[in-house]
C-alpha positions in Angstrom: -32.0 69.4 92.0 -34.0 66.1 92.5 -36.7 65.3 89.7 -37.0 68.8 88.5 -37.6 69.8 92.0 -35.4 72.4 94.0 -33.9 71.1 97.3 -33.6 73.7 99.7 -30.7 74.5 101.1 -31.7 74.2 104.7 -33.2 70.6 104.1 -29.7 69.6 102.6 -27.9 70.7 104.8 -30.1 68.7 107.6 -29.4 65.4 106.1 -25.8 66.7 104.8 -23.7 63.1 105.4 -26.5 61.2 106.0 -28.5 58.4 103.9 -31.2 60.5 102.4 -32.7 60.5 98.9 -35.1 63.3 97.9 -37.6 62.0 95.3 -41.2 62.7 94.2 -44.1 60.1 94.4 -45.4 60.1 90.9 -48.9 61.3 90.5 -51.0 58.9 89.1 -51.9 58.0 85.2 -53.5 60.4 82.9 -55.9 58.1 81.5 -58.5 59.5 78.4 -62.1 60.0 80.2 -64.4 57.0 77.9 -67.1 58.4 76.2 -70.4 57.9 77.9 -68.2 59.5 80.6 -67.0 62.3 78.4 -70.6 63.1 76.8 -72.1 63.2 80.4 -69.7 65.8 81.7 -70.7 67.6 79.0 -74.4 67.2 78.1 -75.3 67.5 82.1 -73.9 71.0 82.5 -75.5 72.3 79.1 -79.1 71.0 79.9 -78.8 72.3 83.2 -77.9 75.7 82.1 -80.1 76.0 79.1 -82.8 74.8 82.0 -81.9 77.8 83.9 -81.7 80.0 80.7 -85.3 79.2 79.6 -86.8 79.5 82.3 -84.7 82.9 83.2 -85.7 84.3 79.9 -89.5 83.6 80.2 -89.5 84.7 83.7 -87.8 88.5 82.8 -90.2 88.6 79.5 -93.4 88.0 81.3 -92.3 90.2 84.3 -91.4 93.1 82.3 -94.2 92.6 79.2 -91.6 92.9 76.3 -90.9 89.2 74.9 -87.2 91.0 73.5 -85.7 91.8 76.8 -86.5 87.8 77.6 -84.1 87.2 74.2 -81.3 89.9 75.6 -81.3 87.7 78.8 -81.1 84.8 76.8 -78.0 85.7 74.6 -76.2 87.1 77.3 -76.5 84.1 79.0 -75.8 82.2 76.6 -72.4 84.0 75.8 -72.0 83.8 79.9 -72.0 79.7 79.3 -70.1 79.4 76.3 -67.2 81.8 78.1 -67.3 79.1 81.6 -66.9 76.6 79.4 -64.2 77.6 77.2 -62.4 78.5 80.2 -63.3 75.3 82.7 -62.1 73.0 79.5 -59.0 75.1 79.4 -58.2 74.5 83.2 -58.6 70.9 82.5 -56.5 70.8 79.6 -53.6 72.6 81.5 -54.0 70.9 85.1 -53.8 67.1 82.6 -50.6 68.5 81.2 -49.2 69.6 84.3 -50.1 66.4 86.0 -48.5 64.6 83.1 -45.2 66.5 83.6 -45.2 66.1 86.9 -45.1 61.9 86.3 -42.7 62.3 83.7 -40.3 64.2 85.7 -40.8 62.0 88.9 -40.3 59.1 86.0 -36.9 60.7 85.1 -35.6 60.2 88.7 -33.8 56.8 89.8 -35.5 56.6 93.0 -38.8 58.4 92.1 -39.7 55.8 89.1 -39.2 53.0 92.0 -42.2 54.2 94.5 -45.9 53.8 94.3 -48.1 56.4 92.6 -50.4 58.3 95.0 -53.3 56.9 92.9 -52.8 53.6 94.3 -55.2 52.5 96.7 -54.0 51.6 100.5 -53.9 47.9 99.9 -51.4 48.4 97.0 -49.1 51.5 99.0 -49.0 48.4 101.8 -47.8 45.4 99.6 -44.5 44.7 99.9 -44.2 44.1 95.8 -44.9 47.5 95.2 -41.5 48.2 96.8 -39.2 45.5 95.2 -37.2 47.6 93.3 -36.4 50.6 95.8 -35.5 47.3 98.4 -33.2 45.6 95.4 -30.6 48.4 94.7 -27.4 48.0 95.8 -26.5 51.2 96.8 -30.1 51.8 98.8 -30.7 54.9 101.0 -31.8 54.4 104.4 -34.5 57.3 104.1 -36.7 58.5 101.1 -38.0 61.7 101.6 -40.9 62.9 99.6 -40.2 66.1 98.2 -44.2 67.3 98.7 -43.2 68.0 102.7 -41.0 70.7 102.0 -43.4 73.4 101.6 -45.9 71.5 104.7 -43.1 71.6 107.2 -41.7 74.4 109.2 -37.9 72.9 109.1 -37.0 75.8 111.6 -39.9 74.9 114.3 -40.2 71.2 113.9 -36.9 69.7 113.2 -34.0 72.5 113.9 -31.4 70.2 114.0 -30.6 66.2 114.5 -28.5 64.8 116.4 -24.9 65.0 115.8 -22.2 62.1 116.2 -21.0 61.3 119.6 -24.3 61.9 121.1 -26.0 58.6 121.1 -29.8 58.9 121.4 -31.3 57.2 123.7 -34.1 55.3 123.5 -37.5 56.9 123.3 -41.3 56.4 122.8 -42.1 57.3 119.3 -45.8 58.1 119.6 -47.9 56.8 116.5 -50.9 56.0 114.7 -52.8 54.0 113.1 -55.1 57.0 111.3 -53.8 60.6 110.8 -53.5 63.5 113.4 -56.6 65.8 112.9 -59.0 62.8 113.4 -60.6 63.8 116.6 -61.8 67.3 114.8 -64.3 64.4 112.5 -64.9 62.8 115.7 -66.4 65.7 117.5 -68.6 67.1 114.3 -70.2 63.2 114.7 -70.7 63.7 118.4 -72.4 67.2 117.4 -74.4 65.6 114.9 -75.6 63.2 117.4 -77.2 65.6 119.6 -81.1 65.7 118.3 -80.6 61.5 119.5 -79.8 62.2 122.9 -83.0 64.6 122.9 -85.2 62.3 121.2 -83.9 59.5 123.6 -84.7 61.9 127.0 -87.7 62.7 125.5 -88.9 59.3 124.7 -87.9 58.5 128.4 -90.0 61.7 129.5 -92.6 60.4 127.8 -91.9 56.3 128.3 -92.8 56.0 124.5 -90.4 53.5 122.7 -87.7 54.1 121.3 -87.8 55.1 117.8 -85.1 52.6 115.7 -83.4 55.4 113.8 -82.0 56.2 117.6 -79.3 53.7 117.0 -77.7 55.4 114.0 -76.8 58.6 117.0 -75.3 55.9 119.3 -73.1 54.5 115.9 -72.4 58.4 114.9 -71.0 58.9 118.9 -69.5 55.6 119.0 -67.9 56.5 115.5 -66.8 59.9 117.1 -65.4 59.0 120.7 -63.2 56.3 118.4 -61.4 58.8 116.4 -60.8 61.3 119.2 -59.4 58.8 121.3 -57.2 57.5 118.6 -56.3 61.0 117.5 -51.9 61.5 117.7 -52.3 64.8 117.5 -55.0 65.3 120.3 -53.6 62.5 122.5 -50.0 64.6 122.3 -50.8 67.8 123.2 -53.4 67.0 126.4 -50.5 64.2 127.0 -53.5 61.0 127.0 -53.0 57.8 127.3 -52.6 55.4 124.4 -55.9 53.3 124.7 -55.1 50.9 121.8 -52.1 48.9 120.5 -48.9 49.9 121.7 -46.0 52.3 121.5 -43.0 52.2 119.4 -40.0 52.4 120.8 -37.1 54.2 118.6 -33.4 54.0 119.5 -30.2 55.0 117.4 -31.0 53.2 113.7 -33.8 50.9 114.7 -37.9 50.9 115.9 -39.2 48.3 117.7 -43.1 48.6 116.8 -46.1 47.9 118.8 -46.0 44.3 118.1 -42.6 43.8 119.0 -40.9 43.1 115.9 -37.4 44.9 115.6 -37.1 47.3 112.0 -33.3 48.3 111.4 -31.8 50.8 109.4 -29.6 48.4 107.9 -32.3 46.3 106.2 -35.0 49.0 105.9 -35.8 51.9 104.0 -37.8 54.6 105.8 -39.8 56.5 103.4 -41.6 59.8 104.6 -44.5 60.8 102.6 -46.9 63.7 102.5 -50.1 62.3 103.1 -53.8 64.2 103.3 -53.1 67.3 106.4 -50.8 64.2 108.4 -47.1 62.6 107.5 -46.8 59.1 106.8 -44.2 57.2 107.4 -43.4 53.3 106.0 -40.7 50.8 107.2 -39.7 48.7 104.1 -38.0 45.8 104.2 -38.1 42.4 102.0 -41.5 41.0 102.8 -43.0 43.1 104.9 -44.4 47.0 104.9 -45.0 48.9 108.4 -47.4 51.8 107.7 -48.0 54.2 110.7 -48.8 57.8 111.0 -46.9 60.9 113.1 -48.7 62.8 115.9 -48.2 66.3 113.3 -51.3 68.2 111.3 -49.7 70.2 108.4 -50.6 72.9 106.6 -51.6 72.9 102.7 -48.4 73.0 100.1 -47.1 76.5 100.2 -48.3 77.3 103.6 -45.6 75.4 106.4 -42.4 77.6 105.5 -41.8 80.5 106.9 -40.7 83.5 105.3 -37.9 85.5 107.0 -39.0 88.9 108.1 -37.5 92.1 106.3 -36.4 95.1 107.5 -35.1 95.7 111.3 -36.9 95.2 114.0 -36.3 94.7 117.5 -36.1 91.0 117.4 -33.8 90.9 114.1 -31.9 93.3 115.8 -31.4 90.4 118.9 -30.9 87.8 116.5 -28.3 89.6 114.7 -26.4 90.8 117.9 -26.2 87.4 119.0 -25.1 85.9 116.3 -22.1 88.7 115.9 -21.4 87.3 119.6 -21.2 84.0 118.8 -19.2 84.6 116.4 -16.6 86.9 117.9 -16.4 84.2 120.7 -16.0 80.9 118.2 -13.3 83.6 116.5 -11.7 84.2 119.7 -11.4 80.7 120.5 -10.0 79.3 117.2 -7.5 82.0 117.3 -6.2 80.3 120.5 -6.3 76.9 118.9 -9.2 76.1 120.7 -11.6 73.7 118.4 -15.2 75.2 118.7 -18.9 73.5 117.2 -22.4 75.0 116.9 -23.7 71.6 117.4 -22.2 71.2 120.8 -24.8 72.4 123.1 -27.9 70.7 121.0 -30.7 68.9 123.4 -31.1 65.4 122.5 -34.4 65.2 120.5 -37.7 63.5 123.2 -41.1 62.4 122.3 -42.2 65.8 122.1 -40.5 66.3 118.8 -41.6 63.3 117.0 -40.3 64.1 113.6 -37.0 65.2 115.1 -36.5 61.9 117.3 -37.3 60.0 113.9 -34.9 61.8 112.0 -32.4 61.9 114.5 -32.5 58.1 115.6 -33.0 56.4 112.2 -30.5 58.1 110.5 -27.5 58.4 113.4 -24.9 57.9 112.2 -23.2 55.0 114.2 -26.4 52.9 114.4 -26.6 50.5 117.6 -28.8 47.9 116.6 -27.5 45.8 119.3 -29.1 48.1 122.3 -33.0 46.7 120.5 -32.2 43.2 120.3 -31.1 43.1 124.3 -35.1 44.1 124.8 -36.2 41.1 123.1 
């Protein structure tokens, strides 16, 4: 258990020797709504309904000639808004104790109560202050995993394994960005959007008539849009583009040499992994200095990345379970021989194409070769 929080077995068993804490970013603050606040909440709703009511009611009385089928609509109305109401202030009552709970219990935690809260704005999750404490304890882990990922991401399809001991990874391009995958999905509504100024602007060619001013808010929107695609992880992956701006990172066994050159180790930083929008973000902390930078991943919503194992037998259980019995009866086999057998012998080495994988894998290996990123430099 980690702040109240179950740790799944398969996620322990991933990191199982490794330097990994499992904590919760706390939400934000509950903080009482002030008053002006409050009353407008409230008094905007009613007068819209009772708006709606009155007029409802006169409407149905004149239609129908009898001014006591206009007061029917009216009460049932009526008992319509007071039953929304009772019930939307009961939602917010339970979703503000929940969301204190949830603070408290990240609170409770020793490495929970020492991050940011995600109501923090992006100038404050960047200052190196708001990490002091987590970069001060003695006994520091070299990852902080944020326990909001495990129900974003499919362990079994985007992680699998890491890489065991004696296997060195080599170094790798660890593609990154500056904005979160799923950006170029924005960009190419704007471009869409743009499209009555590219007729306007062949019609106003057509026609030689000038060029109407508002025209340069279209070339902004596809400006705006070509931007984001371009800069888009995610897209930039899977058609395999270029990087047009900045540079990669490189990633070896426990360090990252980022676009600019500078060298982050895993023996004076803390990588933390947080969930962040449909994207994972990850931060290099170290005394001083915060390195913010997004993987080339779109996740689901919480509750939607695991997979459920299918019940029952099917054909492909039925293959799964065969050859495990095989692999079993072989490692058996072996032992009985006095022949030493792993299930972690034959595992690929992770590439760029696995980007969490490589991350996990390189930053937390566990004889960490520093020395391979300074020869670079």
């Amino acid at each position: 258990m980690s702040n109240g929080v179950a740790i799944p077995e398969q996620w322990r068993a991933l990191f199982e020797g490794r330097r990994v804490a499992f904590a919760e970013l706390p939400p934000a603050p509950v903080r009482p709504a002030r008053g002006f606040v409050r009353f407008l909440i409230r008094a905007l709703p009613l007068l819209v309904w009772t708006a709606i009511t009155i007029g409802a009611s006169i409407w149905i009385a004149r239609a129908s000639g009898r001014w006591f089928i206009g007061v029917i609509v009216a009460v049932i109305m009526t008992w319509i808004a007071l039953l929304l109401a009772v019930g939307f202030v009961g939602a917010l009552k339970v979703e503000r104790m929940a969301r204190v709970r949830r603070r408290e219990r990240a609170l409770d935690d020793p490495i929970g109560k020492l991050l940011p809260n995600r109501g923090m704005s992006r100038k404050q999750f960047r200052d190196p202050a708001s990490y002091a404490a987590l970069l001060a304890l003695e006994q520091r882990p070299a990852l902080v995993f944020d326990t909001a990922l495990f129900g974003v991401v499919q362990l079994d399809k985007m992680v699998k394994s890491l890489a065991p001991r004696g296997q060195m990874p080599e170094p790798e391009i660890l593609a990154t960005s500056s904005i979160p995958a799923g950006s170029a999905f924005i960009g190419v509504m704007l471009i869409a959007q743009s499209s009555q100024f590219w007729i306007r602007m062949l019609a106003a060619v057509r026609t030689s008539a000038p060029l109407h001013w508002s025209m340069w808010g279209g070339a902004a929107m596809v400006g705006v849009g070509l931007y984001l695609v371009l800069r888009d992880p995610w897209l930039r992956r899977k058609l395999n583009l270029p990087r047009v701006f900045g540079a990669d990172f490189v990633i070896g066994a426990g360090w990252i040499k980022d676009g600019k050159g500078e060298i982050w180790t895993v023996d004076e930083s803390i990588a933390l992994i947080t969930l962040a929008g449909g994207g994972m973000e990850i931060r290099l902390l170290k005394p001083g200095k915060v390195l913010s930078f997004y993987l080339p991943m779109i996740l689901g919503k919480p509750g939607t990345g695991r997979v459920k194992a299918p019940t029952g037998i099917t054909g492909l259980g039925l293959r799964k379970r065969a050859k495990s019995l095989a692999a079993n009866a072989a490692r058996g086999a072996a032992e009985s021989v006095g022949i030493e057998t792993t299930d972690r012998a034959d595992i690929q080495m992770p590439s760029s194409n696995e980007p969490l994988r490589l991350l996990l894998s390189s930053w937390l290996y566990p004889e960490p070769r520093t020395d391979l990123a300074m020869r670079d430099q």
